[in-house]
C-alpha positions, 0 to 999 in steps of 0.5 A: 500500500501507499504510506505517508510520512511527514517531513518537517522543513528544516530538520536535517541534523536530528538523529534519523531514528528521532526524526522519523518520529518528529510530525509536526513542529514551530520555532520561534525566530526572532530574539534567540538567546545566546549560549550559557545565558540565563534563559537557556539555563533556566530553559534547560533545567525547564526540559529536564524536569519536564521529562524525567517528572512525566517518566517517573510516573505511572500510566495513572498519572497520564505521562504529563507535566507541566511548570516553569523554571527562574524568574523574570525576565527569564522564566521559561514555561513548558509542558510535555505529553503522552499520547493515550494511543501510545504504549508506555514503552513508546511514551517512555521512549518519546520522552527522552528523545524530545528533551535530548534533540531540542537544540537539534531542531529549534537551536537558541529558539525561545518557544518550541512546540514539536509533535512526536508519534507519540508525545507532545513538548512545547516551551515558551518565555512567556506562559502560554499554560490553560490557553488552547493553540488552535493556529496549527494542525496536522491532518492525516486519513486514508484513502478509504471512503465508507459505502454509506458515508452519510451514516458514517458521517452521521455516526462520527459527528455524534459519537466525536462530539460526545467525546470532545464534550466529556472529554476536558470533565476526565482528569486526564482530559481524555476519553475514547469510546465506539458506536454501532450503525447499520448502513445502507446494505443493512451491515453493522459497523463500529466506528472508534473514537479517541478525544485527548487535550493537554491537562493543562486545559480548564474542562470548558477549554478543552471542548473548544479545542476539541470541536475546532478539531472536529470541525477541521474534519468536516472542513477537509474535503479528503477526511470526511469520508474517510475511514480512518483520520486524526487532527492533531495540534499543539492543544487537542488531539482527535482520531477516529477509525472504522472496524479497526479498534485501537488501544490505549496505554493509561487509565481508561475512561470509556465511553459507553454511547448509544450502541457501543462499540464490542471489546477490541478484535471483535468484527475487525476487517482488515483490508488494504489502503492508500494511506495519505497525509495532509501537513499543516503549516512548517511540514511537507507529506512525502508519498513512499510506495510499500508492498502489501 
């Protein structure tokens, strides 16, 4: 099948193993610190707490944390997370990887937002923490539409919004569920469903990021009948697939909607694909062609 990839513009002295894993990524440009400043000292040991607090928990505790280092006029704020659809190795993994290559991407920047596969790290010099950023998104989907895409549509409308609404009421500000709908041809189909925010978000913050991702699905004419698609930004993430169930690693909040969904590795198909990827602003999608 067809596999996308996303390249980020710019990266090109990151370990290939890390950036393989690197999606989505914005650096600030002007007003760079110098070496051995305060900033990057209080930046420094801001990334390293990051990361070894959010390590040192547990899947209970949801792979996240979030503070600041110093004081004016060089205080420096950040948080870093997992994602609930990684498994604790990978998140392990992803955590220390995104403290070790920061100066290989965004050198001497003051902010930097980057999405791995698996976790989230964003830092700034002034506090951006319980604000959403809806300015960037990565979309991705397959290229493979639903028979009944009007009752897909309808089904995914429905259960997304269930989850970007209770989702920001989860202490972990996550949650997943699946519904059942019978389509045209008389099939039962089970769609899936993933809704996480950072936890720095307020409940009611979290659900505007949520449904500003949401409708960015609609707004895409290539995802909306696709079978399979994410959005992910720097606030919010949101993806949803059909007769495929995904796991996830941490404490689970479920949604039991209308219909739901059987135990994973019920009525699953798998079938061949075209995968495709869209990139937002600062990343390319490269097509490479693999054997099924």
């Amino acid at each position: 099948m067809l596999l996308a990839v996303a390249a980020s513009l710019g990266v090109a002295a990151v370990d290939q193993d890390v950036q393989a894993q690197i999606s989505q990524y914005t650096c600030s440009t002007t007003a760079n610190y110098t070496d051995g400043s305060q900033y990057e000292q209080n930046l420094d040991s801001l990334v390293s707490t990051l990361s070894t607090t959010a390590a040192a928990g547990n899947g209970d505790d949801g792979w996240f944390h979030s503070g600041s280092a110093g004081g004016a006029p060089y205080q420096a704020w950040g948080l870093i997370m997992c994602y609930a659809d990684c498994n604790a190795t990978q998140c392990q993994d992803c955590l220390q990887k995104a403290a070790a290559v920061r100066e290989e991407m965004c050198p001497h920047s003051r902010s930097m937002s980057v999405n791995y596969d698996g976790c989230l790290l964003r830092y700034a010099d002034a506090s951006f923490l319980g604000a959403a950023d809806t300015g960037d998104w990565l979309y991705t989907w397959v290229l493979a539409y639903a028979t009944d895409a009007a009752s897909m549509n309808e089904t995914r409308w429905r259960l997304m919004s269930t989850l970007a609404e209770k989702a920001g009421d989860e202490p972990l500000r996550w949650m997943s569920g699946g519904e059942r709908y019978t389509d045209v041809r008389g099939e039962e189909q089970v769609l899936y469903g993933l809704a996480q925010c950072t936890r720095d978000l307020a409940p009611g913050e979290c659900a505007g990021c949520l449904k500003h991702a949401l409708a960015e699905v609609s707004e895409k004419e290539g995802m909306r009948s696709s079978t399979k698609a994410s959005v992910k930004g720097y606030s919010c993430y949101l993806r949803y697939q059909l007769n495929d169930p995904f796991d996830v690693a941490v404490a689970r909040p479920q949604l039991q909607a209308a219909g739901a969904a059987p135990p994973p590795g019920s009525n699953g198909r798998k079938t061949p694909v075209i995968a495709a990827l869209a990139a937002a602003a600062g990343t390319v999608a490269v097509l490479l062609v693999a054997g099924v």
